[in-house]
C-alpha positions as CSV (number, residue, x, y, z in Angstrom):
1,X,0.0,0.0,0.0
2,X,1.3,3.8,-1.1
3,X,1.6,6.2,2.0
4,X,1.5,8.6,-0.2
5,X,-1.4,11.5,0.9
6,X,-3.7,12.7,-2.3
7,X,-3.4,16.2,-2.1
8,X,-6.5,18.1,-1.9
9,X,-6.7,21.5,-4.1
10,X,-6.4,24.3,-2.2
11,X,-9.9,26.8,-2.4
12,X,-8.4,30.3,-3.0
13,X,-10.5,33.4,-2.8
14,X,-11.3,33.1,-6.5
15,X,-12.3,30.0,-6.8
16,X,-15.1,31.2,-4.0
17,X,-16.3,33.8,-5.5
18,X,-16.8,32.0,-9.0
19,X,-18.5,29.0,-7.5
20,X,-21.0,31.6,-5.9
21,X,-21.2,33.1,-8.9
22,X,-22.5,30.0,-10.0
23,X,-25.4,29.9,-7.2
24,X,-23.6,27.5,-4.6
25,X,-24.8,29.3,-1.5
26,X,-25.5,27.7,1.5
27,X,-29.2,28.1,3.6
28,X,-27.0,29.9,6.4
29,X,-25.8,32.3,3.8
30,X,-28.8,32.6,2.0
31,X,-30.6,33.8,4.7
32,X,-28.0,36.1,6.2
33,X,-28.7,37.9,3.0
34,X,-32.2,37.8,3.0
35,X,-32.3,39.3,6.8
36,X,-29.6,41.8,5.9
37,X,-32.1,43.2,2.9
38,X,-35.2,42.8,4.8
39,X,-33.8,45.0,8.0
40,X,-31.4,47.6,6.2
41,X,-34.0,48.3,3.1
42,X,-37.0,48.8,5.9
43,X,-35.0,50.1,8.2
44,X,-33.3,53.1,5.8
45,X,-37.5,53.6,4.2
46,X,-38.3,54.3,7.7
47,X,-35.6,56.6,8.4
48,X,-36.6,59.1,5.4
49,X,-40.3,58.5,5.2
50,X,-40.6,60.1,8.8
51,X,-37.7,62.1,9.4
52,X,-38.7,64.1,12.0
53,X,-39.2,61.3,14.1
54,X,-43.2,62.0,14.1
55,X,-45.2,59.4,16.2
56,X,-47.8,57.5,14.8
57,X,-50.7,59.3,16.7
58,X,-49.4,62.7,15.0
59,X,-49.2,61.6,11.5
60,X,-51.8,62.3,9.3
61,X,-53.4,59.0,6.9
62,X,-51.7,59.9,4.2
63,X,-48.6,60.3,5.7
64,X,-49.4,56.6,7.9
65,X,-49.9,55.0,4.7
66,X,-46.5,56.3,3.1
67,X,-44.3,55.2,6.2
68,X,-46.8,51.6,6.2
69,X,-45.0,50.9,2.4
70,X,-41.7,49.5,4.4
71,X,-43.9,46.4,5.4
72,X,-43.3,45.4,2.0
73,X,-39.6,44.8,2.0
74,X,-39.8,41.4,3.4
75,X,-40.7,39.7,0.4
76,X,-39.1,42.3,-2.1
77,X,-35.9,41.3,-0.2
78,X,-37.4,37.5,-0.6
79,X,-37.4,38.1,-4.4
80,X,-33.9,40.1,-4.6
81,X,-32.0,37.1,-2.4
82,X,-33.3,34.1,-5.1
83,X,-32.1,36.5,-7.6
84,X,-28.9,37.5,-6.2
85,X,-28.4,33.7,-5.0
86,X,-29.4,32.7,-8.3
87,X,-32.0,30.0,-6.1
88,X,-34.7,30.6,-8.8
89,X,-38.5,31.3,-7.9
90,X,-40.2,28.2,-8.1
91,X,-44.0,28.1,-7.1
92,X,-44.0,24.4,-6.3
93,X,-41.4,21.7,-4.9
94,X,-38.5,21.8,-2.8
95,X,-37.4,24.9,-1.9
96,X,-40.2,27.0,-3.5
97,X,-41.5,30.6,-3.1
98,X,-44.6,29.7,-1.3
99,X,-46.6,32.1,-3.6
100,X,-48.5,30.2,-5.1
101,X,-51.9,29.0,-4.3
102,X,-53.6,25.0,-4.8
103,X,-56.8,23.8,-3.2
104,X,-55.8,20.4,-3.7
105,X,-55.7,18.0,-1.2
106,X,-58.2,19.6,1.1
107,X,-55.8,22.8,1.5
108,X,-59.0,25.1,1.0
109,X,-59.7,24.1,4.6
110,X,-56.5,26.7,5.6
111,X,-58.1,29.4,3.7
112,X,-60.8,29.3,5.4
113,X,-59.4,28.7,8.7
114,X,-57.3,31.5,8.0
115,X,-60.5,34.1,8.7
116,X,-61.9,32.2,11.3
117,X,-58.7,31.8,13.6
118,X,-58.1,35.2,14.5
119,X,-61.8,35.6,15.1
120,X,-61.6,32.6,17.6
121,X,-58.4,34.2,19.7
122,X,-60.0,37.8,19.2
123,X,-62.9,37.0,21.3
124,X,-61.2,34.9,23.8
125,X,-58.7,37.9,24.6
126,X,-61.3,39.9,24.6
127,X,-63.4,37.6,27.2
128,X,-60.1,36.8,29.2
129,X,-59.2,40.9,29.3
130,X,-62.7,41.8,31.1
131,X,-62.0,38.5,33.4
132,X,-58.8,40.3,34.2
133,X,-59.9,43.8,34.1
134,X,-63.5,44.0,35.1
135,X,-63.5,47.9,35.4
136,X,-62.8,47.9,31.5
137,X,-66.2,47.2,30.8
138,X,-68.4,48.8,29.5
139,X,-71.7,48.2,28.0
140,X,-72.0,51.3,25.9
141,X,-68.2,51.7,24.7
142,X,-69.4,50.7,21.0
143,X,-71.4,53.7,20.8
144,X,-68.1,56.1,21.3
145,X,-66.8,54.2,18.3
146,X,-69.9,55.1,15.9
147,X,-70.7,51.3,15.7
148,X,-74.7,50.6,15.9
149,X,-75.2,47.7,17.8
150,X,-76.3,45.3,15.0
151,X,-73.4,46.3,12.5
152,X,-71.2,45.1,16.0
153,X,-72.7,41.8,15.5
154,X,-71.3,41.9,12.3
155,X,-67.7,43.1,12.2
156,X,-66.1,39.8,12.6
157,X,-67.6,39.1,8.5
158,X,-66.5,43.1,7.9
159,X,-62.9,42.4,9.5
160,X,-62.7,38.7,7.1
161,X,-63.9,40.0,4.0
162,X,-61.4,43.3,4.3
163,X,-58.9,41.1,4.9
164,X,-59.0,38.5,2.1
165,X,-59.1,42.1,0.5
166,X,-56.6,43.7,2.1
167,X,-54.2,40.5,1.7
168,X,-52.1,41.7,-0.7
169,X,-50.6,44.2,2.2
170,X,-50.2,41.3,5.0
171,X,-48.9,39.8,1.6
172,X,-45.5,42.0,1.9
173,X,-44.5,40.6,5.1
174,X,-45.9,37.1,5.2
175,X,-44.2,36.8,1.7
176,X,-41.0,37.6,3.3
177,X,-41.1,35.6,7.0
178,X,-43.2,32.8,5.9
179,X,-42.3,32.5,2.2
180,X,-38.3,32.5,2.8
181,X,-37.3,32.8,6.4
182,X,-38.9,30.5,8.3
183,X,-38.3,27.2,5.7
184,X,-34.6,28.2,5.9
185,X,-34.5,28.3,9.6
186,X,-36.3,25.6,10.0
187,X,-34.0,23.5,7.6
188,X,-31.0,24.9,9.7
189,X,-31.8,24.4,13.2
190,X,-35.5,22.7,13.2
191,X,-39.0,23.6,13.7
192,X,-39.0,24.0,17.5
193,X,-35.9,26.5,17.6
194,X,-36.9,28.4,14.6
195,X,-40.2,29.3,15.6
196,X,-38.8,30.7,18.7
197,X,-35.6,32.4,16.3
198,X,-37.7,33.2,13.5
199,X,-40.5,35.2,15.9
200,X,-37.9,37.2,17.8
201,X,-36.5,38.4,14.4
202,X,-39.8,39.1,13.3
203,X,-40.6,41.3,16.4
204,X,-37.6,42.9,16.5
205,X,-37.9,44.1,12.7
206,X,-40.9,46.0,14.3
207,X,-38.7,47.8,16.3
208,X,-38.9,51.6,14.3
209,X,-42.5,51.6,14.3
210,X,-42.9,50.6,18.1
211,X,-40.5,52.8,18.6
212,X,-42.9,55.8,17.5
213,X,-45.9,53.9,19.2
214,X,-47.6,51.9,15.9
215,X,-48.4,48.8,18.0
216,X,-48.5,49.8,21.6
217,X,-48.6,54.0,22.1
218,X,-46.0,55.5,23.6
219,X,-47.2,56.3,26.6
220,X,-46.4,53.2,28.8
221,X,-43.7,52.2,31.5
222,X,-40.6,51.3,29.9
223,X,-41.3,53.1,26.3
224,X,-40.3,51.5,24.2
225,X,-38.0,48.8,25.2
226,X,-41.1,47.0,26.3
227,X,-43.4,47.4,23.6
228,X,-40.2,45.6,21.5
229,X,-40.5,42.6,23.7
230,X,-43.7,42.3,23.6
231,X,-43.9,42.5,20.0
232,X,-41.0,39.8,20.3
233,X,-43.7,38.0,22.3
234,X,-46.6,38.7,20.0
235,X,-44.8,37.5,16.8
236,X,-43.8,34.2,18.3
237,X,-47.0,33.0,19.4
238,X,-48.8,34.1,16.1
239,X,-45.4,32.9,14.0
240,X,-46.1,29.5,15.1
241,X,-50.5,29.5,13.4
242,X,-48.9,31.7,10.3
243,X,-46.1,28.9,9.9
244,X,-48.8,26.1,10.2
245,X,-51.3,27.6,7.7
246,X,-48.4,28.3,5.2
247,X,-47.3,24.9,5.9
248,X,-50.5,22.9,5.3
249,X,-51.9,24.9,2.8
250,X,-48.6,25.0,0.9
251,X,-48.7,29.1,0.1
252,X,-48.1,32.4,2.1
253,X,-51.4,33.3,0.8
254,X,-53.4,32.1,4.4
255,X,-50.6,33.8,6.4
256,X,-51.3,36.7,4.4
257,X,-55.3,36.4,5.0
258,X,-55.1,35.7,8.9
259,X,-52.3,38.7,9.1
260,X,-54.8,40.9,7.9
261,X,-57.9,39.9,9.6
262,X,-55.7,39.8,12.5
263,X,-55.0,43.6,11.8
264,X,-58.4,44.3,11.2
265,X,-59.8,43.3,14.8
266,X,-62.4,40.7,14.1
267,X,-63.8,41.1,18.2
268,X,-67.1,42.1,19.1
269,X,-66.8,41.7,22.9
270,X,-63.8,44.4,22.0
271,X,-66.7,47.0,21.3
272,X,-67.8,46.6,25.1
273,X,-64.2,47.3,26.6
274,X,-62.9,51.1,27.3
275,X,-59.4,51.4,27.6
276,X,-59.7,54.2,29.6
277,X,-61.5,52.6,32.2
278,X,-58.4,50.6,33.0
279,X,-56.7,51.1,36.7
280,X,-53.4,52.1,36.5
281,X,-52.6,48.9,37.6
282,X,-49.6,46.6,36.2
283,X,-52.7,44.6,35.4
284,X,-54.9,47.2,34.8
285,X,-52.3,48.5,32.1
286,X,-51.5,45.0,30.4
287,X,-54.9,43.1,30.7
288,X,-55.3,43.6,26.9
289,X,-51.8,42.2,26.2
290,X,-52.1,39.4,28.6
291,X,-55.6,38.2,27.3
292,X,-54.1,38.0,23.8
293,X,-51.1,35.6,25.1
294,X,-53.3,33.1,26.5
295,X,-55.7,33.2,23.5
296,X,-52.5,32.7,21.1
297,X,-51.0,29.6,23.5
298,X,-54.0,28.1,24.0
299,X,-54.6,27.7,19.6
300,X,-50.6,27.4,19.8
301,X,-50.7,24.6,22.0
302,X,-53.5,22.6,19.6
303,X,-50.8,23.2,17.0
304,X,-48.0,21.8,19.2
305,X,-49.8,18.6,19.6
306,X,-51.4,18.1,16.2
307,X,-47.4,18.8,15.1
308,X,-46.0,16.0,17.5
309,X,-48.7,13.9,16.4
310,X,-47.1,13.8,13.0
311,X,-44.1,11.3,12.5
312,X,-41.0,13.5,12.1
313,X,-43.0,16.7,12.7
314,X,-39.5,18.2,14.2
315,X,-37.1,16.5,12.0
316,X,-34.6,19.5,10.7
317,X,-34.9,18.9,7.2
318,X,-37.9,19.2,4.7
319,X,-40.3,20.0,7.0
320,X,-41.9,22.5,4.6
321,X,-42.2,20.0,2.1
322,X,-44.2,16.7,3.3
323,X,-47.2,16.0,1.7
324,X,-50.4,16.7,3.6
């Protein structure tokens, strides 16, 4: 037998660089560039659509919609990492975009579920916030709001229909987190760690517009270092239903639907609580955000089983593209 050692070819700097030119990226640097896009391209829009550092409260519609345009960056920076990566934009198979949209397979079921879901942990945080906060009450708060007492009744089907409308805006983000980041992560480190990594990132990308009170105000102890952990908190729990629907169904386009009903505040118990009825109470202050925790864990926690229940469900490969 030879002792002679077969000497490997040493990779220089050039040969690196051509091989990525030829699309040889790995999922760890793939979506190191994705997350560098998403943050410094939404990050810099916010910086000079508001400027003057205006808070959210002071800004007029107009100007609220111009600032709302960085919420698509997610998926334009989705888009510009296949195309820088050279990873292609496939609507189907390994891989894939996510944009697309099948109702094969019983995957229609997701669409649907995707208005009814945030309906479900609407009321409940509602119902859990008055259990909480009992002083919040009140039986006539709708009126304040200009809502007649039978169009209440109905603004769970107003908040679902404007969001299957209003989709294509949940549509920038969800395109982004549930289209590209979370089937990378979850291919690097597996589900369970990625929907806990993947919802922190997601929270903290919220950061500039907590920062000038979008999600929580700004007047609050702690402003705003708070309001980013509980946004931290917030995306987590809902991360894990967006990442099942997306899953299941195959396409962001769920994600997208649930975002926006989400946004739209499907609740009608929410017409019968006033916020300034609150005690200045820890619990008097957080009631609302509380109630919404439990509501998300408690549909989290059917997803966590029906997940286990599935051979492999935490496996860190492919997990994005079993078959239902």
């Amino acid at each position: 037998m030879s002792n002679v050692k077969t000497m490997q070819p040493v990779r220089t700097d050039a040969d690196m660089i051509s091989s990525r030119k030829a699309g040889t990226y790995t999922d760890v640097q793939r979506l190191l560039i994705y997350l560098g896009l998403t943050f410094s391209t939404t990050f810099l829009w916010y910086f000079f659509a508001n400027p003057d550092r205006s808070t959210w409260e002071d800004m007029g519609q107009m100007r609220q919609s111009f600032v709302a345009l960085g919420m698509m960056f997610p998926v334009i920076s989705h888009v510009l990492t296949r195309v820088i990566t050279k990873e292609g934009c496939k609507f189907g198979g390994e891989d894939n975009s996510y944009f697309g949209i099948t109702f094969r397979d019983r995957k229609w079921v997701f669409f649907i579920a995707a208005g009814l879901i945030p309906w479900f942990y609407a009321e409940l945080s509602s119902l859990i916030e008055i259990a909480l906060s009992p002083a919040t009450y009140d039986s006539e708060y709708y009126i304040s709001l200009e809502i007649e007492k039978r169009l209440l009744l109905l603004l769970p089907l107003a908040a679902i229909v404007s969001g299957v409308v209003g989709s294509f805006a949940a549509f920038g983000e969800e395109g982004g987190w549930r289209g590209y980041m979370m089937p990378k992560l979850i291919k690097i480190m597996g589900r369970g760690k990625a929907l806990i990594v993947g919802g922190m990132i997601w929270g903290l990308w919220h950061a500039p517009l907590t920062c000038i009170g979008h999600n929580f105000g700004t007047d609050y102890p702690g402003f705003p270092y708070v309001g980013i952990l509980k946004m931290c908190i917030m995306c987590t729990l809902m991360g894990i239903i967006l990442t099942f629907v997306t899953e299941k169904s195959g396409s962001v386009w769920p994600a997208a639907i649930m975002h926006a009903v989400n946004n739209a505040g499907p609740s009608i118990l929410a017409g019968y609580i006033n916020p300034d009825l609150a005690p200045d109470t820890f619990l008097g202050r957080n009631a609302g955000f509380i109630g919404l925790v439990i509501a998300l864990l408690v549909v989290d926690t059917v997803i966590m089983i029906k997940w286990r229940k599935q051979s492999g469900a935490f496996r860190t490969e492919g997990v994005f593209n079993e078959k239902i």
